[in-house]
FIROZA-689486 format. One record per atom (N, C-alpha, C, O): x, z, y; residue in one letter. Coordinates in steps of 0.2 Angstrom, whole numbers, padded with zeros to 4 digits, always signed. Atoms other than C-alpha are relative to their C-alpha. Layout:
// FIROZA-689486
XZYa...
This chain:
// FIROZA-689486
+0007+0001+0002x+0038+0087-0081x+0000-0003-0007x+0003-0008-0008x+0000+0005+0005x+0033+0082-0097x-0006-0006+0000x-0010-0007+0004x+0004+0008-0001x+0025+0067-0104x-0006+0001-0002x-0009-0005-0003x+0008+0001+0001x+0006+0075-0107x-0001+0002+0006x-0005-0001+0010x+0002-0002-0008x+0008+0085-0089x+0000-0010+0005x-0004-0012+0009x+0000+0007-0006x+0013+0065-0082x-0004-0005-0003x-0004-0011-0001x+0005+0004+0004x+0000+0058-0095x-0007+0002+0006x-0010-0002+0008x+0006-0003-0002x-0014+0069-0087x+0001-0003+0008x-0004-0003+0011x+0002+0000-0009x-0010+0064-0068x+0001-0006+0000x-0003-0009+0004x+0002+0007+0001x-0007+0045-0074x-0008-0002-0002x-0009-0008-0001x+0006+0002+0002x-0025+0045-0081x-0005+0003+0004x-0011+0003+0003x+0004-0002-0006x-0032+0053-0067x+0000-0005+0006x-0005-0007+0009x+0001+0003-0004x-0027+0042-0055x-0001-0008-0004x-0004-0012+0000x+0005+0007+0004x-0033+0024-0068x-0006+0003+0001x-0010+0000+0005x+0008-0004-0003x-0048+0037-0066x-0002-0002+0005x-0008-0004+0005x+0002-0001-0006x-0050+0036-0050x+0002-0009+0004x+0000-0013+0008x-0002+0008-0003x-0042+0019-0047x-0004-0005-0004x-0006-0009+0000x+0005+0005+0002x-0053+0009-0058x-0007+0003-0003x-0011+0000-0007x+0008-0006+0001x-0069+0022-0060x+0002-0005-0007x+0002-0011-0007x-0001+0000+0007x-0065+0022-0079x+0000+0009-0001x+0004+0013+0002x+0002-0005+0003x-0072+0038-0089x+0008+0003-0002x+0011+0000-0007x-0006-0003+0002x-0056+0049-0091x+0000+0000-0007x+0005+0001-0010x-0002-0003+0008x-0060+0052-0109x+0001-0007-0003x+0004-0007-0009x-0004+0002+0003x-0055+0035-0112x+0004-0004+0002x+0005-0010+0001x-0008+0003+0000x-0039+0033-0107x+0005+0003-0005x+0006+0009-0005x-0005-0002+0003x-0027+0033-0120x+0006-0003+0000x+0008-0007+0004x-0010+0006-0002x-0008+0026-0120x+0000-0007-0002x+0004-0011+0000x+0001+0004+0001x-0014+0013-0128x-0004-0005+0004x-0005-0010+0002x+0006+0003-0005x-0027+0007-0114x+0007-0005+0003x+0013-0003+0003x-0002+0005-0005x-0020-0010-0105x-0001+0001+0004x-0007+0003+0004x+0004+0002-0007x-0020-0011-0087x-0003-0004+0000x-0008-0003+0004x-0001+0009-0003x-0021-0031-0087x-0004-0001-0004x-0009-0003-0001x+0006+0003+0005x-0033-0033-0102x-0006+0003+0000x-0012+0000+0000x+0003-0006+0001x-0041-0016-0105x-0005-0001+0008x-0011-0001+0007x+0001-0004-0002x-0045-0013-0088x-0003-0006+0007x-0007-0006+0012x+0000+0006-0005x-0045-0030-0079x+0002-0003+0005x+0001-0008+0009x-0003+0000-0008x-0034-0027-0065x+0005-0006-0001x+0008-0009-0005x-0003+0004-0002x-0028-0040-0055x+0004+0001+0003x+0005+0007+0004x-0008-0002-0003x-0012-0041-0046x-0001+0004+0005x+0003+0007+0006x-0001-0004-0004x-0017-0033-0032x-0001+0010-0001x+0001+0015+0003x+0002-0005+0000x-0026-0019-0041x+0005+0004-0005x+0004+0010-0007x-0008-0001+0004x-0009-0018-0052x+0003+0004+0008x+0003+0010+0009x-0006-0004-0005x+0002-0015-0035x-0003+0006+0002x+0000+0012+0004x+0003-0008-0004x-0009-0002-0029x+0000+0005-0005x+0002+0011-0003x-0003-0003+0003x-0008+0006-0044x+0007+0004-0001x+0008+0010-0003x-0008-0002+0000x+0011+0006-0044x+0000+0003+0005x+0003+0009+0004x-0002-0002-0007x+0012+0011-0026x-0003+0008-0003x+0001+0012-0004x+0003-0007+0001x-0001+0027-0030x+0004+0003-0006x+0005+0009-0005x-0004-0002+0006x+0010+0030-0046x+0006+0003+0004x+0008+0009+0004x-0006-0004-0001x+0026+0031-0036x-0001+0004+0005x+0003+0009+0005x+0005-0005-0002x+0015+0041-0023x+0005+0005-0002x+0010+0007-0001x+0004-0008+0003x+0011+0054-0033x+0009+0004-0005x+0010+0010-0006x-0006-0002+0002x+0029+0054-0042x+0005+0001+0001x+0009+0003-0003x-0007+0000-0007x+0042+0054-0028x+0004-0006-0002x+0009-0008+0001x-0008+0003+0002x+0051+0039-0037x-0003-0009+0001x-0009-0011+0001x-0001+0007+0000x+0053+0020-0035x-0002-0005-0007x+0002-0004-0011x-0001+0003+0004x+0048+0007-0047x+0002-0007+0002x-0001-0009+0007x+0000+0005-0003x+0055-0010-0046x-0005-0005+0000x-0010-0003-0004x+0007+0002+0003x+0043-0023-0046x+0003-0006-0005x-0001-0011-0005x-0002+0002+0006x+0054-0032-0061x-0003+0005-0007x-0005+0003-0012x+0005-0004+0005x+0048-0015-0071x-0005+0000+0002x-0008-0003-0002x+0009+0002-0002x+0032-0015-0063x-0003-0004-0006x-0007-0002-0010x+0003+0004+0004x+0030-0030-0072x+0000+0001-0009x-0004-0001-0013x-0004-0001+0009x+0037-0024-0090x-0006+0005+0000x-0007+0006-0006x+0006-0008+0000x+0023-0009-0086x-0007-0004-0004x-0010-0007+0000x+0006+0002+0002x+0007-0015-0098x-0005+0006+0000x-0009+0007+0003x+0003-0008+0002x+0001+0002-0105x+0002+0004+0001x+0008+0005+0003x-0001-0009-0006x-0002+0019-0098x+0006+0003-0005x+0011+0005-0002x-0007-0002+0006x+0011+0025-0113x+0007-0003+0004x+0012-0001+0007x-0008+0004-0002x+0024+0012-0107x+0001+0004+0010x+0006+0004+0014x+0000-0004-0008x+0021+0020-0088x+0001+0006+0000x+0005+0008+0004x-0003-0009+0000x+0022+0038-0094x+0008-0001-0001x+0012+0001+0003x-0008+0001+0004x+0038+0034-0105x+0005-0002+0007x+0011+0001+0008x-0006+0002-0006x+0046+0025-0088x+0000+0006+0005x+0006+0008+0006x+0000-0007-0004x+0040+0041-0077x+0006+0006-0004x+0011+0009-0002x-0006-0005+0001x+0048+0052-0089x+0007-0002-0001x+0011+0002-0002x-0008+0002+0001x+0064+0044-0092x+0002-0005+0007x+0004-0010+0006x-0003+0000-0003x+0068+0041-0074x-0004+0004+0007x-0005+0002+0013x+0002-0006-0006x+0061+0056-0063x+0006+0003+0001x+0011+0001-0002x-0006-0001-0003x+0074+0065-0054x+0000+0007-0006x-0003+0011-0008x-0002-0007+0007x+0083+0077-0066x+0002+0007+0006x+0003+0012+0004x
């Protein structure tokens, strides 16, 4: 998968996770400042991310995760080859 196909299904679900207007989410959107999530509304994010993409994130990268860019980038450089 590339990284506007796992850009579009990560800003679907911020979409849908923080009723935020799809047209502004860009890679540069913060979860933590931008969007105001609290940590629980962070985990559930994570957990619907590794959902939707078959894969594990630890919750040491969890933490390293700020922007939707830095989420895509981790999606694609550890999805299953």
């Amino acid at each position: 998968m590339d990284k506007q196909a796992i850009f579009d299904k990560v800003s679907e679900i911020v979409a849908d996770h923080f009723d935020i207007d799809r047209a502004k989410i860009t890679t540069d959107l913060n979860l933590k400042t931008d969007l105001n999530a609290d940590s629980i509304d962070f985990v559930e994010f994570v957990l619907e991310v590794e959902d939707t993409f078959g894969s594990e994130i630890s919750d040491e990268e969890a933490e390293k995760l700020s922007t939707i860019g830095e989420v895509v980038d981790y999606i694609a450089n550890n999805q299953a080859k």
